[in-house]
C-alpha positions as CSV (number, residue, x, y, z in Angstrom):
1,X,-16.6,23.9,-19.5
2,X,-15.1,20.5,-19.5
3,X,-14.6,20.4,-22.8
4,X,-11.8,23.5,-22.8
5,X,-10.2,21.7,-19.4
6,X,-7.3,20.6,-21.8
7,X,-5.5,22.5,-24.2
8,X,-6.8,20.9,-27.8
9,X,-10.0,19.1,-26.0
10,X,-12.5,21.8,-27.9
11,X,-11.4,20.1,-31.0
12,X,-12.7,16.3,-29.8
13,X,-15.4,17.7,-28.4
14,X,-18.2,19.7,-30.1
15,X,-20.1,20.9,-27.6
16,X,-20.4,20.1,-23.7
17,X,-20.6,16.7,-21.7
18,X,-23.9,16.5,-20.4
19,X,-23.8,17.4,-16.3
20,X,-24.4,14.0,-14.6
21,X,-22.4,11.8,-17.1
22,X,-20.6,9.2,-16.2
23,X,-16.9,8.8,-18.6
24,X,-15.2,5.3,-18.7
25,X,-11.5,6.5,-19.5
26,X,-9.5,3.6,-20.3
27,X,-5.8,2.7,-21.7
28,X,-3.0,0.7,-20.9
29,X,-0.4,1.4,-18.4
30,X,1.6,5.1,-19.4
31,X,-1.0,6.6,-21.8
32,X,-1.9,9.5,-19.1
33,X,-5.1,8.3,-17.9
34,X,-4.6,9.7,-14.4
35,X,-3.1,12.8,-15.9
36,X,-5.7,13.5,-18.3
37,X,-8.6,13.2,-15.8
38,X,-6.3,15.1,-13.0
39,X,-6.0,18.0,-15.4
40,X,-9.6,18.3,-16.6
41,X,-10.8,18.7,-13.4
42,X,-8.6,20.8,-11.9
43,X,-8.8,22.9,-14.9
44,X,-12.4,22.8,-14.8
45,X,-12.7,23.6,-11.0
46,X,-10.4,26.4,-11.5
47,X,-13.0,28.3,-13.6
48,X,-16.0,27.2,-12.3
49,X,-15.2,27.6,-8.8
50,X,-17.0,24.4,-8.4
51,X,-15.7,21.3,-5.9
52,X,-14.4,18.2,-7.0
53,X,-13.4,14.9,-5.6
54,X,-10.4,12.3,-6.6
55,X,-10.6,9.1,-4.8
56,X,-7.4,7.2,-5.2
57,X,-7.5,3.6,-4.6
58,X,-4.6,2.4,-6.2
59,X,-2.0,5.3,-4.8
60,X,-1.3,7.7,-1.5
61,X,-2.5,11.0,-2.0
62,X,1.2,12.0,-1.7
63,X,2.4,9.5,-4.3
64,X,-0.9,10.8,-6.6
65,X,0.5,14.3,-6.0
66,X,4.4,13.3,-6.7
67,X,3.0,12.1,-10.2
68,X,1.1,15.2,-11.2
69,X,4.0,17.2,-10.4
70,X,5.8,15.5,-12.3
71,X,3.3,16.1,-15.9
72,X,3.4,19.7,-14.4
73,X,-0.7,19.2,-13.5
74,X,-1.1,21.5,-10.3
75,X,-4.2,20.6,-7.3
76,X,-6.2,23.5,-7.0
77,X,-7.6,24.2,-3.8
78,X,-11.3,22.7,-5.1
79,X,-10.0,19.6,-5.8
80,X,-10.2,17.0,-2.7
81,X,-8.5,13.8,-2.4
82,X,-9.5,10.8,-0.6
83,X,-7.3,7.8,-0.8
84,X,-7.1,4.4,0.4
85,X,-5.5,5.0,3.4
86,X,-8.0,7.4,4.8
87,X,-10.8,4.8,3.5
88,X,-9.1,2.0,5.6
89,X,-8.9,4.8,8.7
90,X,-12.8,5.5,7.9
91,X,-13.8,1.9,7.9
92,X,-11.6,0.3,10.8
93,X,-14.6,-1.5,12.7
94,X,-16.3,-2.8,9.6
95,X,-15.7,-5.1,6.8
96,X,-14.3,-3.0,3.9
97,X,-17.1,-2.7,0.8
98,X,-15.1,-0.3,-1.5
99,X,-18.5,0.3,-3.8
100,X,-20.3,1.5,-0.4
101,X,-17.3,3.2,0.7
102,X,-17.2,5.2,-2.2
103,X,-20.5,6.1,-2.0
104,X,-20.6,7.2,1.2
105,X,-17.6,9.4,0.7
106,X,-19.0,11.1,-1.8
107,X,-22.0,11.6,0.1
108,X,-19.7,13.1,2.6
109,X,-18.2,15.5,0.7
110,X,-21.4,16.8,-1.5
111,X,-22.4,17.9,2.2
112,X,-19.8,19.7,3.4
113,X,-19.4,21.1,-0.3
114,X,-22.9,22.0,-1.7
115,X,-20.9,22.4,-5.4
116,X,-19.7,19.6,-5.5
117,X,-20.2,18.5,-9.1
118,X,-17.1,17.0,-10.5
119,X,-16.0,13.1,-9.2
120,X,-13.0,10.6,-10.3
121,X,-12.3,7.2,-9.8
122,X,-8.9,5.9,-9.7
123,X,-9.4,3.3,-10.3
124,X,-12.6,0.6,-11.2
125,X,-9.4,-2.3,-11.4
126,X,-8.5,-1.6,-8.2
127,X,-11.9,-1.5,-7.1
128,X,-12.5,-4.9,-8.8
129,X,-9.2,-6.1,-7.0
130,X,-10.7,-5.5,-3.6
131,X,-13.8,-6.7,-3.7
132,X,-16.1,-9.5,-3.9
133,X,-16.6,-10.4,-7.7
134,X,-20.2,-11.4,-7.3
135,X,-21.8,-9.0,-5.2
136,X,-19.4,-6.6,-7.3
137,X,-20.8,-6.8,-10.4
138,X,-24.1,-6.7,-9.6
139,X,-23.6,-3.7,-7.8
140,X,-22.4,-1.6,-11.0
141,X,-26.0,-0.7,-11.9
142,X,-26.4,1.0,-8.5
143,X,-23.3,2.3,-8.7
144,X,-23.4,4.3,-11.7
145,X,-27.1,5.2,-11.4
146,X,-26.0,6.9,-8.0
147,X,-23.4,8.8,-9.2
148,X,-25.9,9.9,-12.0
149,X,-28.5,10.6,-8.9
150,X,-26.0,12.2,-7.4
151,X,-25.8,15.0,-10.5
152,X,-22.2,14.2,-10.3
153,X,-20.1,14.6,-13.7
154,X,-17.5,11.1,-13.0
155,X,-14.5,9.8,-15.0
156,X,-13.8,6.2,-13.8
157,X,-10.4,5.7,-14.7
158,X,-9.9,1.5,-16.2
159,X,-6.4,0.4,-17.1
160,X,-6.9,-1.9,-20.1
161,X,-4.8,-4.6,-21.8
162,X,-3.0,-2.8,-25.0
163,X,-5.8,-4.5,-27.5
164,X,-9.3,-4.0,-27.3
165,X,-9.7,-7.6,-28.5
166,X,-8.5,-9.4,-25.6
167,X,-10.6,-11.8,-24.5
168,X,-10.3,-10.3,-20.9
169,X,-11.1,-7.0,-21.2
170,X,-14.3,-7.8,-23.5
171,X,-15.6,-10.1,-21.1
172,X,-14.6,-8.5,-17.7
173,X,-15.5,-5.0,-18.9
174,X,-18.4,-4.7,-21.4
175,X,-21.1,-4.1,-19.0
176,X,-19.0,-0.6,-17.4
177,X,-18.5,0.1,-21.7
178,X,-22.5,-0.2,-21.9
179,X,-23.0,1.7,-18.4
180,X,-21.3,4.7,-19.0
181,X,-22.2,7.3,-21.0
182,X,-19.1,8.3,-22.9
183,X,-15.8,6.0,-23.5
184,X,-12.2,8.2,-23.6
185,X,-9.4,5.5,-24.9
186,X,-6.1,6.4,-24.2
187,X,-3.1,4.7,-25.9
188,X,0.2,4.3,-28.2
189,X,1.2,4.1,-31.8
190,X,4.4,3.9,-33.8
191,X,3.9,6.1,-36.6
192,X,7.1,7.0,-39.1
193,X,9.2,4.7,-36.0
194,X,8.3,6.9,-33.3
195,X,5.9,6.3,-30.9
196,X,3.2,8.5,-29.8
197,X,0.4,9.0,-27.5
198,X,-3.6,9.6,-28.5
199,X,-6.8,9.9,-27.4
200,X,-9.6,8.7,-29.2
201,X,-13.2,9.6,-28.3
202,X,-15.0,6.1,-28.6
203,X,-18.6,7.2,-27.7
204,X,-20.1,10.8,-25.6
205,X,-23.6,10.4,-25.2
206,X,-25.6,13.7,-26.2
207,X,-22.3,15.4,-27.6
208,X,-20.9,15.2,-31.4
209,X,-17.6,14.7,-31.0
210,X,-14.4,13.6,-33.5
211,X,-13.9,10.1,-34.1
212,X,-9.9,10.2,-35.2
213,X,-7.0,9.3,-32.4
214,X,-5.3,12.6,-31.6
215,X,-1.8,13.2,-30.3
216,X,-1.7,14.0,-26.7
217,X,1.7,15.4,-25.4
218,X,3.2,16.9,-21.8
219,X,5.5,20.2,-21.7
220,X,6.0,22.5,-19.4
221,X,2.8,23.5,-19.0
222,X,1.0,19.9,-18.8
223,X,-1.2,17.8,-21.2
224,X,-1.6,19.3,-24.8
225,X,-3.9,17.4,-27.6
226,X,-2.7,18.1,-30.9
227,X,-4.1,17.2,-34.5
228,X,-5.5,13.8,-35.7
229,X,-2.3,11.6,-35.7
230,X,-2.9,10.1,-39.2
């Protein structure tokens, strides 16, 4: 069902992400990373009647809400934030470890919500930001093998210098890009002297998907991916 969460998606994607996956879904700042992942989940959740969680490191749940809004992207009732604030609440007595943290709020959730089958991740910078780089980094195996153990279908949301060649973001980055099972760019291009959003499908395990940058646009009724952009 995730590939109809977005009007336009069904034409990126073939046939279905595999449950379990785990989506890198990167871009620089603007491109609708957050939106995009908002929307397919709430989308998604709205037909399934499944549960879903969106932990927010780098924003308030209020300020995260204020943004939808404003890309017309509505919370369903299925959808659960957890934000920084309530991890900092959570953790008060103990040295904050935002990889553990995580974890144990999702374990949290998937008992109180036995459907829980949807997760987000916003986002692995800030999560990089906060923590140790070491113990960090080695950590990342575990981390996406448990949300994979966990049966959890996870976008982790990675703002990303404009080109894929800086030096940067291939060395910081490329183990997450060999992690993860699929890889959603999101960017800009000036074509004709106007500039326009896309989203590009770099890899989806298990799923045939279109290769070609698409358009994606807002209206009044939220994110809309149009037609290959060249």
């Amino acid at each position: 069902m995730l590939r109809n969460a977005v009007n336009g998606l069904e034409n990126l994607l073939m046939n279905e992400i595999p449950a379990g996956s785990v989506i890198l879904v990167n871009g620089a700042e603007g491109t609708l990373k957050s939106g995009l992942v908002f929307s397919m989940l709430s989308n998604h959740i709205t037909v399934t009647g499944e549960h879903g969680l969106y932990v927010s490191l780098e924003q308030t749940k209020w300020s995260h809400l204020q943004n939808m809004n404003s890309l017309r992207i509505k919370k369903v009732d299925g959808l659960h934030i957890f934000d920084y604030q309530d991890m900092r609440k959570e953790w008060i007595d103990r040295e904050l470890d935002f990889s553990t943290m995580t974890e144990e709020v999702i374990d949290f959730y998937k008992n109180k919500y036995d459907n829980l089958k949807v997760f987000a991740l916003d986002s692995l910078n800030a999560l990089y930001s906060i923590s140790d780089d070491a113990p960090l980094r080695k950590k990342m195996y575990h981390f996406f093998l448990s949300l994979r153990e966990e049966g959890l279908t996870s976008f982790l949301i990675m703002e990303s210098p404009p080109s894929r060649l800086s030096t940067q973001f291939t060395e910081w980055h490329q183990p997450e890009r060999f992690l993860a099972d699929g890889t959603i760019e999101l960017g800009m291009v000036e074509v004709n002297g106007v500039v326009k959003r896309y989203i590009q499908i770099l890899k989806m395990r298990a799923t045939r998907h279109a290769m070609e940058k698409h358009q994606i646009t807002i209206d009044e009724n939220g994110l809309n991916i149009l037609g290959p952009i060249y």
